[in-house]
C-alpha positions as CSV (number, residue, x, y, z in Angstrom):
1,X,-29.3,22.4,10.5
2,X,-31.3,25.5,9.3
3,X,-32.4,26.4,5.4
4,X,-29.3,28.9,5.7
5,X,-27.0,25.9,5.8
6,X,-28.2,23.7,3.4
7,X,-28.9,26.6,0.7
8,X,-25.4,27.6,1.1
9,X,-24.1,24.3,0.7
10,X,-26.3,23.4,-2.8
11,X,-24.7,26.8,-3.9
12,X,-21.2,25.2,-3.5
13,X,-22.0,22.1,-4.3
14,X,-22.8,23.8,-8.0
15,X,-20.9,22.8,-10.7
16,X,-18.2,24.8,-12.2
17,X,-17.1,24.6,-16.3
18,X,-13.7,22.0,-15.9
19,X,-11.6,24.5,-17.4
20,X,-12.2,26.9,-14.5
21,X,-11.6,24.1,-11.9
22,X,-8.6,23.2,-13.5
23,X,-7.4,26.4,-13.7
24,X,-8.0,26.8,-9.6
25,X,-6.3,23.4,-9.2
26,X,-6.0,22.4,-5.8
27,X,-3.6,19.8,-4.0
28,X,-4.2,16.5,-2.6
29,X,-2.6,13.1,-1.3
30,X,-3.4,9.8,-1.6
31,X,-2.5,7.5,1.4
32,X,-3.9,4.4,-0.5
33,X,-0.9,3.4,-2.2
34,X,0.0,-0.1,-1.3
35,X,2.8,-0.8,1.3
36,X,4.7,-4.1,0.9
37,X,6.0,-3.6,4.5
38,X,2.4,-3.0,6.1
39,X,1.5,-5.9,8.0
40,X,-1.8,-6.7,6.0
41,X,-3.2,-9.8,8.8
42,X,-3.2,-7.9,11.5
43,X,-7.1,-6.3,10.8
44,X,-8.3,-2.7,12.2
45,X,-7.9,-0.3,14.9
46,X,-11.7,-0.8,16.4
47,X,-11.8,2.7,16.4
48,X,-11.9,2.9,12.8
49,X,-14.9,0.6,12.7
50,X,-16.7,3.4,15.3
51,X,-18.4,6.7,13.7
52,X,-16.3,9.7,12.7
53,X,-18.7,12.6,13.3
54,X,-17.5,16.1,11.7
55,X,-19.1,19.5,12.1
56,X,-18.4,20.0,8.5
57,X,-21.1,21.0,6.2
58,X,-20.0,18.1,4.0
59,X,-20.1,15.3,6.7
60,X,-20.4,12.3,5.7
61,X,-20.3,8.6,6.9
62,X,-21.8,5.1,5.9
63,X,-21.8,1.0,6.7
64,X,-22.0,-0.8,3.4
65,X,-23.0,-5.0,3.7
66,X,-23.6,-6.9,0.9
67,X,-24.0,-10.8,0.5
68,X,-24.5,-13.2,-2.7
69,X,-25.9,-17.0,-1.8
70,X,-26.4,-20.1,-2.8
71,X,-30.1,-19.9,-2.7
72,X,-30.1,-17.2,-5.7
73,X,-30.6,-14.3,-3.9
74,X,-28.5,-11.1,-3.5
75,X,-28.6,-8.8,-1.1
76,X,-27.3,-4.9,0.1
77,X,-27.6,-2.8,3.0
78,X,-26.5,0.8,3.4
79,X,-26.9,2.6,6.2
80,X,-26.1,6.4,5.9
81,X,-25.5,8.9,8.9
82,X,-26.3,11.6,6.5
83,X,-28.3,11.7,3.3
84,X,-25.7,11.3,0.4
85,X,-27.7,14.0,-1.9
86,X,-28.0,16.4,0.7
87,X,-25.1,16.9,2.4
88,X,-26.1,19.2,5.3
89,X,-29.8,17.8,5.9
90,X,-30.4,16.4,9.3
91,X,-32.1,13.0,8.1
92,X,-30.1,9.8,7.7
93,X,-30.6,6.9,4.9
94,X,-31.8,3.5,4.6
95,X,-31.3,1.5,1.9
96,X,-32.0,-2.2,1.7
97,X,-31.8,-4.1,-1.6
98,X,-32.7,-7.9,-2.3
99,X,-32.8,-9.4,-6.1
100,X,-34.6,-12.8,-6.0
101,X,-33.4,-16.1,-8.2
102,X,-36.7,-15.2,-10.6
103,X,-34.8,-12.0,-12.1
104,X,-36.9,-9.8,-10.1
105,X,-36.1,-7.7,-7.1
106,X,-37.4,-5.4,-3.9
107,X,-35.9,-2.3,-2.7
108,X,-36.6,-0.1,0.0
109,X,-34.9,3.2,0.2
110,X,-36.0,5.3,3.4
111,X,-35.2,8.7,5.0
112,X,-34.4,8.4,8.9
113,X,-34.7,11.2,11.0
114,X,-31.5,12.1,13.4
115,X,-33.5,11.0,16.2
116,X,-33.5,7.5,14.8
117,X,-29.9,7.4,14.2
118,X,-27.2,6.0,16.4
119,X,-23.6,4.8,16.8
120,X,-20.7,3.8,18.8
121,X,-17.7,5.6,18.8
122,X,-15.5,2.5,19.1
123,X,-16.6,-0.6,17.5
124,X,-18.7,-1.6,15.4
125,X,-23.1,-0.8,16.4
126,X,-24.7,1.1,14.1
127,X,-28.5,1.7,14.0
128,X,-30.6,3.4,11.0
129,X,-34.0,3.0,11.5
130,X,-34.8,-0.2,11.9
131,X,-31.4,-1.6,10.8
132,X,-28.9,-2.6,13.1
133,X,-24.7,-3.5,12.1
134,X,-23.0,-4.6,15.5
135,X,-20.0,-7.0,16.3
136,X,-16.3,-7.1,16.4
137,X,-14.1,-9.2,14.4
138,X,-14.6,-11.8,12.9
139,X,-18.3,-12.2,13.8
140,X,-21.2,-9.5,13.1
141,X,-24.9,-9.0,12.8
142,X,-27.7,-7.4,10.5
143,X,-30.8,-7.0,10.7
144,X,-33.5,-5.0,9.0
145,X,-37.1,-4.7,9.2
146,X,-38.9,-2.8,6.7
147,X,-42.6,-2.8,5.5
148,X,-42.4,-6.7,4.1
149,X,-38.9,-7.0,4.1
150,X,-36.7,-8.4,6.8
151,X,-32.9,-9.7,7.1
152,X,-31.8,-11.4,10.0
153,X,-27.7,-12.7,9.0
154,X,-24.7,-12.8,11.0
155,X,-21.1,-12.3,8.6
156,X,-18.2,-14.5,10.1
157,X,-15.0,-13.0,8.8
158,X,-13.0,-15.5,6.4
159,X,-9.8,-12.8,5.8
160,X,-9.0,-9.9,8.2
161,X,-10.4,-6.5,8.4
162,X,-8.4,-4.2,5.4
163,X,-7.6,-0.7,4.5
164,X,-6.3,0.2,1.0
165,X,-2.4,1.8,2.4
166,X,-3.2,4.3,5.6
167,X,-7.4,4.2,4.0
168,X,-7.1,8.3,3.4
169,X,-7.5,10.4,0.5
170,X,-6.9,14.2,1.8
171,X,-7.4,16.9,-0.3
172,X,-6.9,20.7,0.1
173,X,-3.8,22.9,1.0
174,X,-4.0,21.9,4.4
175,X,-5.0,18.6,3.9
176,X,-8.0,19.0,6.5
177,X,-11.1,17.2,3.6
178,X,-10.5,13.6,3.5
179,X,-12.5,10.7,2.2
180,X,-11.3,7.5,4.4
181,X,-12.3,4.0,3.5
182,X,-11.7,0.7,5.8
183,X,-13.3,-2.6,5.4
184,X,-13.3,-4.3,8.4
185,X,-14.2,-8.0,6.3
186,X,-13.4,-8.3,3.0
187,X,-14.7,-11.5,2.9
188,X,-17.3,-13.7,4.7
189,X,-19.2,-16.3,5.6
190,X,-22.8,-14.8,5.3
191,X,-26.0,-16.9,6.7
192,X,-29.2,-16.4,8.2
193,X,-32.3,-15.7,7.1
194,X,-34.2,-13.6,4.6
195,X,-38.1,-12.9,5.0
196,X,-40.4,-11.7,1.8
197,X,-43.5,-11.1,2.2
198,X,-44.2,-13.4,4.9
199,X,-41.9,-16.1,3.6
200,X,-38.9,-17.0,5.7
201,X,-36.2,-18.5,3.2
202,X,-32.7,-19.8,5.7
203,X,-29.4,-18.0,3.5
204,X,-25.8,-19.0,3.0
205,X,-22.9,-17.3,1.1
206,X,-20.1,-14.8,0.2
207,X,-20.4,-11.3,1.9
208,X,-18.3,-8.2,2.2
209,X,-18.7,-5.4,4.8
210,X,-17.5,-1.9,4.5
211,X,-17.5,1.6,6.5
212,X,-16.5,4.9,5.2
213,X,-16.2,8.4,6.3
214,X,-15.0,12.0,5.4
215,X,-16.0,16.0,5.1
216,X,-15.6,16.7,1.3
217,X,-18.3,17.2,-0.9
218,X,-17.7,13.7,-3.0
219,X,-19.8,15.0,-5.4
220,X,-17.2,17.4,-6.7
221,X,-14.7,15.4,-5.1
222,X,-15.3,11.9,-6.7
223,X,-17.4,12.6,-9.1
224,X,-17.4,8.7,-10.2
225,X,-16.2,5.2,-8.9
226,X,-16.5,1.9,-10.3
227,X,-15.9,-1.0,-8.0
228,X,-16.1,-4.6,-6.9
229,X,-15.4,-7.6,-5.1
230,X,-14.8,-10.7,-6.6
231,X,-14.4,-14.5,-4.8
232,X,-13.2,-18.0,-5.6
233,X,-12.7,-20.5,-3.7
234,X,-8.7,-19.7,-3.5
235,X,-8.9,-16.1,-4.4
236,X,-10.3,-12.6,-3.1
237,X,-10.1,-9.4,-4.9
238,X,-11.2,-6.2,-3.9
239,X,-10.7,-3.3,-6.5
240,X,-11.9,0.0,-7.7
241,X,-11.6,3.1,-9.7
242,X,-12.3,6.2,-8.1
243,X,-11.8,8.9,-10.5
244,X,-11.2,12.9,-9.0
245,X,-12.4,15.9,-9.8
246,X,-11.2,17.7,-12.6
247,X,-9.8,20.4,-9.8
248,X,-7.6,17.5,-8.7
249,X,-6.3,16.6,-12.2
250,X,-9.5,14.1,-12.8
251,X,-6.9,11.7,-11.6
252,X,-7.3,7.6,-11.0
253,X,-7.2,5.7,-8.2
254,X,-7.1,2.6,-8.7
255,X,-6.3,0.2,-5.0
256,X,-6.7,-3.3,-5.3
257,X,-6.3,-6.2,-2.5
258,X,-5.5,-9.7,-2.9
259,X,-5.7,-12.6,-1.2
260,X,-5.4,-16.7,-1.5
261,X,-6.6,-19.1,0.6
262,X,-7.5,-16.9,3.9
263,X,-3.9,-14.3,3.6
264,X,-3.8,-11.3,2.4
265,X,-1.1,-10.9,0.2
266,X,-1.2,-7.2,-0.3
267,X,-2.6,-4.0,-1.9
268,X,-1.1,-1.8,-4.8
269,X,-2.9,1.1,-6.4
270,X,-0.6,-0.2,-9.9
271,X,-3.6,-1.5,-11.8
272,X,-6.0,0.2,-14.5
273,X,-9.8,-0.6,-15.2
274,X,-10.4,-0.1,-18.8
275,X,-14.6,-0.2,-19.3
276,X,-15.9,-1.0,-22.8
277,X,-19.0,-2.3,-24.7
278,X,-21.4,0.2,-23.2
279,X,-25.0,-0.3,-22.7
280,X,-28.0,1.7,-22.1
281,X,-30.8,2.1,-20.2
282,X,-33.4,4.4,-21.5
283,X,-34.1,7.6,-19.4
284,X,-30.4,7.2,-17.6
285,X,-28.1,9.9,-18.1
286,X,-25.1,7.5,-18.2
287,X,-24.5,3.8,-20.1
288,X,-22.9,1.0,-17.8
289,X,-19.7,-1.4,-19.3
290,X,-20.7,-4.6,-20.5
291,X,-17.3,-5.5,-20.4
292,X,-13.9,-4.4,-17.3
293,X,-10.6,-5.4,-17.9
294,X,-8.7,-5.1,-14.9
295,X,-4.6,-5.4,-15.2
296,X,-2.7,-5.6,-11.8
297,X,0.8,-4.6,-12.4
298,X,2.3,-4.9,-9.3
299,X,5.2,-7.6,-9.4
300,X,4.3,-9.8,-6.7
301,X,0.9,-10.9,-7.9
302,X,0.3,-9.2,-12.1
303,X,-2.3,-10.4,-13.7
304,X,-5.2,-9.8,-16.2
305,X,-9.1,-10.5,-15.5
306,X,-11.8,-9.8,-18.1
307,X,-15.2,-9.1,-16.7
308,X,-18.4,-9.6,-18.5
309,X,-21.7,-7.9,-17.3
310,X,-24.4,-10.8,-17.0
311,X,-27.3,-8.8,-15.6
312,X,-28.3,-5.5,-14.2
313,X,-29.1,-6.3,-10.3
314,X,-30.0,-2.9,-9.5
315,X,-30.2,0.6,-11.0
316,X,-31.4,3.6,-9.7
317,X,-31.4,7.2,-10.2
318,X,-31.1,8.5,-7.1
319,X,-33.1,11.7,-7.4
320,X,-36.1,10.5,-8.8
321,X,-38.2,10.4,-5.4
322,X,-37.0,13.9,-4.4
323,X,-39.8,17.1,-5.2
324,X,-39.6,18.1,-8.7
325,X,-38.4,21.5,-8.1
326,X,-35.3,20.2,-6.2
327,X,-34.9,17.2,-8.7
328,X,-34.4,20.0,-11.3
329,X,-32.3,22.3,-9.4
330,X,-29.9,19.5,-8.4
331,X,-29.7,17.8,-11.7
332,X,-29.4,20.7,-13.7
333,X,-26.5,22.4,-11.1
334,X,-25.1,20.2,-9.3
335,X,-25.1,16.1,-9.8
336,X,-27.2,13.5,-11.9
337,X,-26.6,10.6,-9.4
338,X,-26.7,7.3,-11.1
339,X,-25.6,3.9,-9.3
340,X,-25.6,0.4,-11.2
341,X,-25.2,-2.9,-9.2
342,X,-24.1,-5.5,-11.9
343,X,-23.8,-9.5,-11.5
344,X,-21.0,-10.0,-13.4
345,X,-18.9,-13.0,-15.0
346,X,-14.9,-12.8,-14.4
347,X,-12.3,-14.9,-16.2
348,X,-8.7,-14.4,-15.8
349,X,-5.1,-15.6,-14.4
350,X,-2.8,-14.0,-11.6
351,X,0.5,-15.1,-11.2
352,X,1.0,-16.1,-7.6
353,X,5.0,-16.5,-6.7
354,X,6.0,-16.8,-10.4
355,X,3.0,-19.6,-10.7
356,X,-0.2,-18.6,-13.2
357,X,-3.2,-19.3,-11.6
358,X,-6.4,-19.0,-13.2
359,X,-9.3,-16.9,-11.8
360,X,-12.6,-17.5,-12.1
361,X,-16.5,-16.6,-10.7
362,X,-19.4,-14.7,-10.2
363,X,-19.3,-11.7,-8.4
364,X,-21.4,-8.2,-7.7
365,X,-19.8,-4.7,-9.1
366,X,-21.4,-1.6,-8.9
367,X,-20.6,2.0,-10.2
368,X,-21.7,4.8,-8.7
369,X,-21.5,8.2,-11.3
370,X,-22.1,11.6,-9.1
371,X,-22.0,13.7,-12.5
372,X,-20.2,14.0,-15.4
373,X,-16.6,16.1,-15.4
């Protein structure tokens, strides 16, 4: 990738007024609605779990982990193929995230050169830097080394691997730009061991484990999403809100999975997220919810879940170690990335089989807001 490339894709990655993208509106179709004849045990192809390179300028592709335990701590993991803020750049991304039961938390986020990056194309083995994601179904391990962080945790599947409908969005005329999402454990047994600073503390709780891929620009693509996983010890949700650009309507997409004691019993994309109570956080360019209702209307399992935000785990804008000059060009024409990780309290019911069942727990959301539309 030369200077050519990546100048030409900041200049189309710039923002346009909404009224202009709407009035070039352009077509798309989303595979993730929710079939009640898909066989939702029988997990994933391993190819989906192997990378998806593109030659696209807009190539992108990342392994998400995250785990909550019984010790206090949380932790996340992202490894990135490609830098999500610079679409065409060469370098990969690291991003390793632990909060610790006293409030506070360490972070490393690091750039890894392509010559540090690898990946299978069938199954799961993924190295960024010094982090590692390998393993089929149900069992995989993670480990990271960084500075005077370590993790060292192996995820044992408790539900099969998942994908919201087919997993595609496509987009376009031709339907060639997608943005594909497949989570090969929605839920797991996490354990292991965490090290900080010298000190090894042995882990064990709740994790989830993602991978997604595409060649759109999701900056202009999906500008924002809002989503979450939340467990008891019947239930498991996964749900989200990823909300278009305004050249695709600005349309909601809202899948959501559930599943009771170790079954899936389906996905629907008939549910709304409604955010409210909105809280700031001085020198942010965008408030988080201190309160999510979440309303599944799909007749086999409806239901109603109120979520209250208890803490901000993590928040970051995402530009604020790149070179001023680029931190201005990008914010001011093209994206303000913002992402908020929030331990949240959920209360609700969900009728199972014409039976109401009531929902509640702890769990991790997180919103992720590209720019504004």
């Amino acid at each position: 990738m030369n200077l050519w490339d990546e100048l030409m894709t900041s200049l189309l990655l710039v923002r346009q007024p909404t009224w202009l993208s709407r009035m070039f509106s352009k077509p798309y179709e989303i595979g993730w609605s929710g079939d009640k004849d898909k066989r939702h045990n029988a997990g994933l192809d391993p190819r989906e779990e192997g990378v998806h390179s593109d030659s696209s300028l807009f190539y992108f592709e990342w392994w998400y982990c995250d785990a909550r335990f019984e010790q206090g701590y949380t932790m996340t993991v992202s490894l990135h193929l490609v830098d999500p803020v610079r679409p065409a750049a060469q370098d990969g991304q690291l991003n390793l995230h632990i909060s610790l039961p006293d409030g506070t938390s360490r972070q490393v986020i690091r750039q890894i050169p392509r010559s540090s990056l690898r990946a299978a194309t069938e199954g799961c083995d993924v190295q960024v830097g010094s982090a590692r994601l390998s393993g089929c179904a149900p069992l995989y391990k993670l480990s990271v080394e960084e500075f005077d962080l370590a993790v060292d945790l192996t995820f044992t599947s408790e539900l099969p691997g998942w994908k919201p409908g087919n997993g595609r969005i496509r987009f376009g005329r031709k339907q060639n730009r997608h943005f594909t999402y497949v989570v090969p454990q929605p839920r797991a047994r996490v354990e292991g061991v965490l090290k900080i600073d010298g000190h090894e503390t042995t882990v064990l709780g709740t994790g989830y484990h993602e991978h997604a891929w595409g060649n759109i620009p999701l900056i202009g693509a999906v500008p924002r999403w809002y989503w979450g996983r939340l467990y008891s010890e019947k239930h498991s949700i996964i749900y989200a809100d990823l909300v278009l650009g305004s050249q695709f309507g600005s349309k909601h997409v809202t899948p959501v999975m559930v599943a009771r004691k170790g079954e899936i019993l389906g996905d629907t994309i008939h549910a709304t997220l409604q955010l409210d109570d909105f809280c700031s956080i001085p020198g942010y360019p965008c408030p988080y919810p201190g309160t999510v209702y979440l309303d599944i209307q799909d007749s086999r399992f409806p239901g109603r879940l109120t979520l209250h935000t208890r803490q901000v785990i993590e928040s970051a804008d995402i530009l604020g170690t790149s070179h001023p000059l680029r931190r201005w060009i990008i914010k001011n024409l093209i994206a303000q990335p913002v992402y908020f990780r929030l331990l949240t309290d959920v209360d609700g019911e969900i009728s199972f089989y014409g039976k109401l069942e009531r929902v509640q727990c702890t769990t991790i959301q997180d919103m992720m807001l590209w720019r504004p539309e």
